[in-house]
BADO-588493 format. One record per residue (C-alpha): residue in three letters; x, y, z. Coordinates in steps of 0.5 Angstrom, whole numbers, plus 500, padded with zeros to 3 digits. Example, Ala and Ser with C-alpha at 12.3 -4.5 7.8 and 13.67 -1.06 7.14 Angstrom:
BEGIN
 residuo   u   v   w
     Ala 525 491 516
     Ser 527 498 514
***
This chain:
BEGIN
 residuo   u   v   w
     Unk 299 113 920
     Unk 295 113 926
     Unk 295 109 932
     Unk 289 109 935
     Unk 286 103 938
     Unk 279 105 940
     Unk 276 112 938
     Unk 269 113 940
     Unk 265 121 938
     Unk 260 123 939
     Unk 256 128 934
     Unk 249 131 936
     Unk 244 135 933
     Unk 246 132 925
     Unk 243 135 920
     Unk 247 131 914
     Unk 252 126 913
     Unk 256 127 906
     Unk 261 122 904
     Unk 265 124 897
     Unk 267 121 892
     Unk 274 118 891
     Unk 279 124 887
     Unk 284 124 885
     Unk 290 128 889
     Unk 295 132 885
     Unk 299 134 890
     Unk 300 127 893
     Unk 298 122 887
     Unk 294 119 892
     Unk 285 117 891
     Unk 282 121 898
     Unk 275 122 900
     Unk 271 125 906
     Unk 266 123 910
     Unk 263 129 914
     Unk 258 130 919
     Unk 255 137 919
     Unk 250 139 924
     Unk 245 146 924
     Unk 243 151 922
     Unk 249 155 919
     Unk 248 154 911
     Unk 244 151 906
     Unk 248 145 908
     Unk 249 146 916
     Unk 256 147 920
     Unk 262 142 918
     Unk 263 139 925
     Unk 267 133 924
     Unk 270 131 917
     Unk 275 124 916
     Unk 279 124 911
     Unk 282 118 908
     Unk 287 116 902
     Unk 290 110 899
     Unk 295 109 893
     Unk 289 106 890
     Unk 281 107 889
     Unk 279 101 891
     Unk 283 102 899
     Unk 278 107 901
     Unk 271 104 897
     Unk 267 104 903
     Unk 262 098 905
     Unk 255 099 908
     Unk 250 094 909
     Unk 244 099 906
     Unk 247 102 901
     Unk 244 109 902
     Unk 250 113 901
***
C-alpha cells in the first residue's frame, strides 16, 4: 500500500509509452501490468525510464480507462 497523496513526474525526451497487457503472476497469484515510459536512444525501444507497476486480486482492478483509446 502507498500513501501518496499528490505525485507529480516529470519525464522529458519520451520516445514510447508502453502499457502491458494484464498477466498473471504465478508468485503472487495476482493480475499485474505496467506502464513504462521510455526515453532514447538506447535500443530499438529506448531507455526505461519510468515503469508503474499495478496489481489486484482481479483483472478488472487494473483495467485502465482512457478517453482516446490509442493504447
Amino acid at each position: 500500500m502507498i500513501t501518496v497523496t499528490h505525485q507529480t513526474t516529470l519525464v522529458d525526451g519520451v520516445e514510447k509509452v508502453v502499457i502491458t497487457a494484464p498477466a498473471l503472476d504465478p508468485e503472487t497469484g495476482d493480475y499485474v501490468r505496467e506502464i513504462r515510459v521510455l526515453t532514447g536512444p538506447e535500443g530499438e525501444d529506448g531507455i526505461p525510464v519510468f515503469v508503474l507497476r499495478v496489481s489486484g486480486a482481479e483483472r478488472g482492478k487494473i483495467e485502465l480507462t482512457a478517453p482516446e483509446q490509442t493504447f
